[in-house]
C-alpha positions in Angstrom: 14.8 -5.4 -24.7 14.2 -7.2 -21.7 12.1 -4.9 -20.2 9.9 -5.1 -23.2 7.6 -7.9 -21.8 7.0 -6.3 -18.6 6.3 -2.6 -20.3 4.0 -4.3 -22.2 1.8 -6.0 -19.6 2.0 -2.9 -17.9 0.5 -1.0 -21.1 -1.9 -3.5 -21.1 -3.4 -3.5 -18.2 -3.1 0.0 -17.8 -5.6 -0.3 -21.3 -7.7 -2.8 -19.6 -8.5 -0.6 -16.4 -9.8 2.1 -18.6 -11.9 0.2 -20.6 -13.3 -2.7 -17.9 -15.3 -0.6 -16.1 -18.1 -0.1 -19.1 -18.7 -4.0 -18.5 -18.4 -4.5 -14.4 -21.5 -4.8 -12.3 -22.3 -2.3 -9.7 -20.8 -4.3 -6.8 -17.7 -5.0 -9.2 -17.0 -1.8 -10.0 -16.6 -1.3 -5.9 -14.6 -4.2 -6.1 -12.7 -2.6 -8.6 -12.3 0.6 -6.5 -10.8 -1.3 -3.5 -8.0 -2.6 -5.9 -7.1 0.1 -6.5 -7.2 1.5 -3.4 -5.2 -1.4 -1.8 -2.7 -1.4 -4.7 -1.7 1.8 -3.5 -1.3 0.2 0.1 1.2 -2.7 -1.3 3.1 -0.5 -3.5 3.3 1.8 -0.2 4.5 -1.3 1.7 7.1 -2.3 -1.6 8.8 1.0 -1.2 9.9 -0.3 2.6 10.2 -3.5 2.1 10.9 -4.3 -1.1 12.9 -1.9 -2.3 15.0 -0.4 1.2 14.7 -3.9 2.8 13.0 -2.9 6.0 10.3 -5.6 7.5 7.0 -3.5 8.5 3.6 -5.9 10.1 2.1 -2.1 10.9 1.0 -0.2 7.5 -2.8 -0.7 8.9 -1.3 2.0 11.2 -0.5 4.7 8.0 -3.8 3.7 6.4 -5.3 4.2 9.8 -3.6 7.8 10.4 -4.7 8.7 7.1 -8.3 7.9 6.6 -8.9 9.0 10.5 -7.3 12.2 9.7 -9.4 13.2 6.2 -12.8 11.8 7.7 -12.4 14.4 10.8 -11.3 17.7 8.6 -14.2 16.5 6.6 -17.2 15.9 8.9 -16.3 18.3 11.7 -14.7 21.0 10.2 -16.0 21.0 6.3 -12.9 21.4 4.9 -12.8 21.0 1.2 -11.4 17.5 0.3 -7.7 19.0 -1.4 -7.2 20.1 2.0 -8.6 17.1 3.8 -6.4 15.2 1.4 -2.9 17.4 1.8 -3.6 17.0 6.1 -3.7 13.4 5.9 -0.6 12.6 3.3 1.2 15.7 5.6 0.1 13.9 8.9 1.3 10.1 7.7 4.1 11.0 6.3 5.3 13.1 9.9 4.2 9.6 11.7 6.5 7.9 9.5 9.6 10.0 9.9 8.9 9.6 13.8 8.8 5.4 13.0 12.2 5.2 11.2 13.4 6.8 14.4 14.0 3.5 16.0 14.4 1.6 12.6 17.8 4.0 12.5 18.6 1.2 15.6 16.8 -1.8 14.8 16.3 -4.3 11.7 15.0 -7.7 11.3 12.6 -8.9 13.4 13.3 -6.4 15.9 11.8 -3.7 13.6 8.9 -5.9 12.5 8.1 -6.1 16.4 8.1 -2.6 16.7 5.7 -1.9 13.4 3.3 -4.3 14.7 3.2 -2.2 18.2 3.1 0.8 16.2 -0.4 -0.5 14.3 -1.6 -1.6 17.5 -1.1 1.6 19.7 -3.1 3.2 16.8 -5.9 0.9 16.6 -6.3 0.9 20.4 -6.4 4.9 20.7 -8.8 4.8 18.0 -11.2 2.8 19.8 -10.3 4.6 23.2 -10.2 8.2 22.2 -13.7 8.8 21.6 -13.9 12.6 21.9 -11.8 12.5 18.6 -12.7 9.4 16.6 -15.9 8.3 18.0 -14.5 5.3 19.2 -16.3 2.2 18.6 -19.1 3.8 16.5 -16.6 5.2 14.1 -17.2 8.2 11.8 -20.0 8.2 9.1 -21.3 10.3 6.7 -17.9 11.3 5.0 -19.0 13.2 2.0 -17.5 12.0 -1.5 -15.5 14.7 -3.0 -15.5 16.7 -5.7 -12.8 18.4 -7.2 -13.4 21.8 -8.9 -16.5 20.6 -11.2 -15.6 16.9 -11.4 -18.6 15.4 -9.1 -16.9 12.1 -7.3 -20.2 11.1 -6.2 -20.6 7.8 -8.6 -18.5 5.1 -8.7 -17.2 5.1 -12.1 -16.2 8.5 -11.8 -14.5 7.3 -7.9 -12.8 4.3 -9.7 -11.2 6.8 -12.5 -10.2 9.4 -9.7 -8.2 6.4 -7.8 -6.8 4.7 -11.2 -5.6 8.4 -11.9 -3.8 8.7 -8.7 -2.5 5.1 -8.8 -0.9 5.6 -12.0 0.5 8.8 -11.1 2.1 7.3 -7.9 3.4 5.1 -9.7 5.3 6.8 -12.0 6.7 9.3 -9.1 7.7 5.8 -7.6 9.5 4.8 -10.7 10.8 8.0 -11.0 12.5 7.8 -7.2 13.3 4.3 -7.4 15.5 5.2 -10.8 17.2 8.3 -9.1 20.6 8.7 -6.7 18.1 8.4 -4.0 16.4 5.0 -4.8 19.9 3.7 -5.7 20.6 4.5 -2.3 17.6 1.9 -0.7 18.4 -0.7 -3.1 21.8 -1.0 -1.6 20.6 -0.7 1.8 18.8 -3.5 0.8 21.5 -5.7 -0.9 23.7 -4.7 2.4 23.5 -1.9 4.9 27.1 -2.0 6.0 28.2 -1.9 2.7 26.0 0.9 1.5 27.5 2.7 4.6 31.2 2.0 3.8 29.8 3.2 0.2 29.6 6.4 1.3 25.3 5.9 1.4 23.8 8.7 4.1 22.0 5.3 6.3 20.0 6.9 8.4 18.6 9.3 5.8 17.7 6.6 2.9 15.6 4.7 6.2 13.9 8.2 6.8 13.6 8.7 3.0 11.5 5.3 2.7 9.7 5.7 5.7 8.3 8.9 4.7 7.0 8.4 1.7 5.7 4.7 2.5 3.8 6.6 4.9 2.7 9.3 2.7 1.4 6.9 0.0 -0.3 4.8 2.5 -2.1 8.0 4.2 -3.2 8.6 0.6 -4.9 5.7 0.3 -6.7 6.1 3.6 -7.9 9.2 2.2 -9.4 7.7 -0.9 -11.0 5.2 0.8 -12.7 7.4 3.5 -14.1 8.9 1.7 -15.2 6.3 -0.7 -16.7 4.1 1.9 -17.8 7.4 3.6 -17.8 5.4 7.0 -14.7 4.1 8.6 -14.2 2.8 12.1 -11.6 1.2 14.3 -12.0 -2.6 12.9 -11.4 -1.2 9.2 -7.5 -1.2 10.0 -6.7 -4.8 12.3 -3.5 -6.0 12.1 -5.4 -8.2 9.5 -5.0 -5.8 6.6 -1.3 -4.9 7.9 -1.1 -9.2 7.1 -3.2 -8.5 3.8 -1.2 -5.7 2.7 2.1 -7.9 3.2 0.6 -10.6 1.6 -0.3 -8.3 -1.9 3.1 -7.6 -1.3 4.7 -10.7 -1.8 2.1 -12.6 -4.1 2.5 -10.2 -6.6 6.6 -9.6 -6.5 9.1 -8.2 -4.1 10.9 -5.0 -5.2 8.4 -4.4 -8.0 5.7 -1.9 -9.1 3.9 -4.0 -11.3 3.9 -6.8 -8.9 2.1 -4.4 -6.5 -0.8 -4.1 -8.9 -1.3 -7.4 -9.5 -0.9 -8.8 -6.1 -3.4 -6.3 -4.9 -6.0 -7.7 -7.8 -5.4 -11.2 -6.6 -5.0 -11.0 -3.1 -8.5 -8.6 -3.3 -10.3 -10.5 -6.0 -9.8 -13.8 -5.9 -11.9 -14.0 -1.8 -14.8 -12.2 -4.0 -14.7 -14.8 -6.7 -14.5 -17.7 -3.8 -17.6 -16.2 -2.3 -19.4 -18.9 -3.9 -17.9 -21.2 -1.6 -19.6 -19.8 1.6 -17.7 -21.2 4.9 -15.3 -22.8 2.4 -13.7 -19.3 0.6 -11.3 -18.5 2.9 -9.8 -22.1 3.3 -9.3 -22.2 0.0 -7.6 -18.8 -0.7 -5.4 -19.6 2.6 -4.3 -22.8 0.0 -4.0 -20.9 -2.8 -1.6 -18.3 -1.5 0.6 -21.4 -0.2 0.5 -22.9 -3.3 1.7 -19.2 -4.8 4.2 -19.0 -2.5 5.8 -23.0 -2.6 5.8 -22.5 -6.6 6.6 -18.7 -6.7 8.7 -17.6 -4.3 9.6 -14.6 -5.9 6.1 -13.5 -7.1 4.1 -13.6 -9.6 5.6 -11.1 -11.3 8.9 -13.5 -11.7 6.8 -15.3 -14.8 7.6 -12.1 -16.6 10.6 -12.5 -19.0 12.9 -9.9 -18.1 11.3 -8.8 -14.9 12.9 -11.7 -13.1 16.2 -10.1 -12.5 14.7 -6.8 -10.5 13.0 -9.5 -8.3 15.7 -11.5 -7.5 17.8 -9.2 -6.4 15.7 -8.1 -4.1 14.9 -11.5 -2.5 18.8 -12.1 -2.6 19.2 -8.8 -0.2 16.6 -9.8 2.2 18.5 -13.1 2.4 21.4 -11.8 2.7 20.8 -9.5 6.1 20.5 -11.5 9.5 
């Protein structure tokens, strides 16, 4: 029965996305899209962080990989977008597994420094290797898919495609988080020596949560290649890594359905500042702090019942050195 409040938020928003479309504007249905897109990013970011216990300052790096990777197969080589799609989830996910390589070694700050040089590295060889990204000038005229005789082409049928996959992640997510597997990163989380002495495989729940945090963040790079249809080198700063982190932990720690919502704030509420001109962003810098001073654990902690997943995971980042 505790869970019942939560399931039921989630239900309703879940009713809300498919019917709040019909009444958005043209620019807020993009908005919309971009939620969406960036709620994938934060639940990507949740598995590592929230639910194995593993710092990373360097998703911009998977989103990067991800949208680079789907833009080329489509512009240069026409290759139809499940492909294009399959290449870059295939292609983040590899640059993940090769990431937890160190983090098998390193936690803390220590890895958070290395995620940041990870997103970095990236952004710099996307600016410097022009002969495959275009440096500077970035790639345009990435063509909006279509999948068999489903035309992606307007935004109200792009804002369904993403809400579609969004949900489906995040069942699978559920799913894994509920299974041996995901029992395994929470209590790497809780404790790492402890898991070990538990008999928990380390090494192969950090490569577990690498993976697929870098699979679901390719994925989103993907979809939003390919809904912007132009990306370049200054679409993935260490600015969105921050962003990313900061959806993260608005909306709840160790939580699916804070992902969701921290993504709407942390996306919507600059747009709805706007009106503010040179002002907006001081005052969404205070409102985050605010968010933070009075909810520390998210705001998905105001949830009756949802309070307890939360708080154990901020209790096992506490608990690590």
């Amino acid at each position: 029965m505790k869970k019942t409040p939560l399931v039921m938020l989630t239900t309703a928003l879940g009713l809300v996305a498919l019917f709040v479309p019909f009444v958005l504007s043209d620019y807020q249905l993009q908005v919309a899209v971009m939620v969406g897109i960036f709620a994938l990013l934060a639940l990507s970011l949740n598995v590592l962080s929230g639910y194995a216990g593993m710092i990373s300052l360097g998703h911009a790096g998977f989103f990067l990989i991800g949208s680079y990777t789907s833009a080329i197969l489509a512009t240069r080589y026409a290759m139809p977008f499940p492909v294009s799609l399959a290449a870059a989830v295939a292609l983040t996910a590899a640059s993940g597994l090769l990431l937890a390589v160190p983090a098998m070694k390193l936690s803390g700050h220590f890895l958070a420094v290395i995620t940041i040089a990870f997103g970095l590295i990236l952004h710099l060889l996307s600016i410097n290797l022009e002969f495959i990204t275009n440096g500077v000038s970035g790639i345009s005229n990435i063509a909006r898919p279509g999948i068999g005789g489903w035309s992606l082409k307007s935004d109200l049928a792009y804002y369904f495609f993403v809400l579609g996959v969004l949900a489906l992640v995040c069942l699978l997510v559920s799913a894994y988080t509920r299974s041996g597997y995901g029992r395994a990163l929470s209590a790497l989380r809780d404790d790492e020596v402890a898991a070990g002495c538990m008999g928990v495989n380390v090494n192969l729940a950090k490569i577990h949560a690498f993976v697929i945090s870098a699979a679901i963040a390719g994925l989103a790079g993907c979809l939003y290649a390919h809904y912007v249809r132009y990306i370049n080198p200054e679409s993935f700063t260490l600015d969105i890594s921050i962003r990313i982190l900061i959806m993260m932990v608005v909306g709840g720690i160790g939580s699916i359905f804070g992902s969701l919502v921290g993504a709407l704030v942390v996306y919507v509420l600059p747009e709805a500042l706007r009106f503010l001109n040179d002002y907006y962003y001081l005052v969404f810098g205070f409102v985050i702090i605010l968010l933070m001073l009075f909810l520390p654990r998210g705001l998905v902690s105001l949830i009756p019942g949802a309070s307890g997943a939360v708080g154990n995971a901020s209790a096992g980042r506490g608990s690590r050195p």
